[in-house]
C-alpha positions in Angstrom: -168.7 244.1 127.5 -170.5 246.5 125.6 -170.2 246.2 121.2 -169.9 249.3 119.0 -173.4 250.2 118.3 -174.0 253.1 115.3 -177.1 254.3 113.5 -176.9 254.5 109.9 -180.4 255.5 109.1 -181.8 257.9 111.4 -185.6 258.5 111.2 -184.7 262.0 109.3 -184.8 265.6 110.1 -188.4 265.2 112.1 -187.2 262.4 113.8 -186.2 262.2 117.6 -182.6 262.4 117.6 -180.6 259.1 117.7 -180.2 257.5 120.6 -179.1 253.4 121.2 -181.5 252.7 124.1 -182.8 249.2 123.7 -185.6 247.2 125.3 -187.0 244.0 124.6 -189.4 241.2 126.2 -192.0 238.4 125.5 -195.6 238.2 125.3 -196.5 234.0 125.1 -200.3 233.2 123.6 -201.2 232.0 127.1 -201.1 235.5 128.3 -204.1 237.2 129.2 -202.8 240.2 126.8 -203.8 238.0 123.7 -207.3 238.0 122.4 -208.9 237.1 119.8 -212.0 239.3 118.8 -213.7 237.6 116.0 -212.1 239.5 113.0 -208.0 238.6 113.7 -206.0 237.7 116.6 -204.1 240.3 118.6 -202.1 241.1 121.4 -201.4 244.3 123.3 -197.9 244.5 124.4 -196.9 247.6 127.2 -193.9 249.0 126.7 -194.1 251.6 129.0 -191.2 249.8 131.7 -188.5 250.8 128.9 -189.1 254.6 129.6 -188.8 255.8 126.2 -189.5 259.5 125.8 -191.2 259.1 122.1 -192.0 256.7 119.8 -189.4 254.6 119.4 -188.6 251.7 116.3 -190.1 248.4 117.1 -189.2 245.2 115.6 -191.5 241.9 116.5 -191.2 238.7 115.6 -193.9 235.6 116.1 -192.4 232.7 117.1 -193.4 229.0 117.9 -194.6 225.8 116.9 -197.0 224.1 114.7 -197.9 226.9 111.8 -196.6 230.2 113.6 -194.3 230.7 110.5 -197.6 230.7 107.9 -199.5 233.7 110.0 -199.2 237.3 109.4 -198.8 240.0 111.0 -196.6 238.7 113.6 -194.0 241.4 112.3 -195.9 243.9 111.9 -195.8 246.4 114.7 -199.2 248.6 114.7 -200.5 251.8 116.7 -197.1 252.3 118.3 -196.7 255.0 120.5 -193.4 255.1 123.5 -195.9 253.2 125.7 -197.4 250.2 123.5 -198.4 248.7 120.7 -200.2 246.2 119.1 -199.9 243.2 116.7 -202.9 241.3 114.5 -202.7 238.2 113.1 -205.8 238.5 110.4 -204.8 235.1 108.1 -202.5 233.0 106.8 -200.0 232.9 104.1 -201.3 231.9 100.4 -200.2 227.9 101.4 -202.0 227.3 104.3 -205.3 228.9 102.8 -205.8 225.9 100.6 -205.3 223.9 103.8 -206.6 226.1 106.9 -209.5 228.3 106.4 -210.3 231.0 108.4 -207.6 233.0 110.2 -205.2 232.2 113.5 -207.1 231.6 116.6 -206.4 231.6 120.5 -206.7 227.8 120.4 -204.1 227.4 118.1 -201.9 229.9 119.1 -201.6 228.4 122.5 -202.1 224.7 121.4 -198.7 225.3 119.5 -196.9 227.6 122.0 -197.1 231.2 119.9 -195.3 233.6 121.2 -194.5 237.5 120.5 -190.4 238.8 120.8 -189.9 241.9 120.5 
């Protein structure tokens, strides 16, 4: 059974016109689409199965185990287009810092089972 779905805040009068097409997935830190390049971690996610005609809004969310909750970035979409995008993971939260140094790494993102919904 399908719910009532409504859009209250359309992107404006630029914007693609509403629609209520959704599409969602996983990407899990043992993935070859995650890498980590020195500077932050980051993962590529292709989008392009959902067939969206332009950019649509994309939500993400890092889950997992261990200190997935203390890293940022993980809902932070960045160079979106209707095909992909990309999330970095470039440090921790104030907290950890005194703890952890550095930033999140591979290691540790698939030591404690990290993984991208989105």
């Amino acid at each position: 059974v399908l719910g009532d779905v409504e859009i209250v805040a359309p992107r404006g009068p630029n914007g693609p016109a509403p629609c209520t097409k959704i599409c969602a997935g996983t990407s899990n830190a043992k993935d070859n689409s995650w890498y980590d390049n020195g500077i932050y971690l980051g993962v590529d996610i292709d989008i392009s199965a959902c067939h969206f005609t332009s950019t649509p809004i994309i939500t993400s969310s890092l889950e997992g185990g261990g200190w997935a909750m203390l890293a940022l970035g993980g809902s932070t979409p960045m160079l979106t287009t209707k095909d992909s995008f990309s999330v970095f993971l470039a440090g921790w939260a104030k907290y950890y810092e005194s703890i952890y140094t550095g930033k999140p790494t591979l290691f540790i993102a698939r030591e404690d089972g990290w993984t991208l919904s989105w």
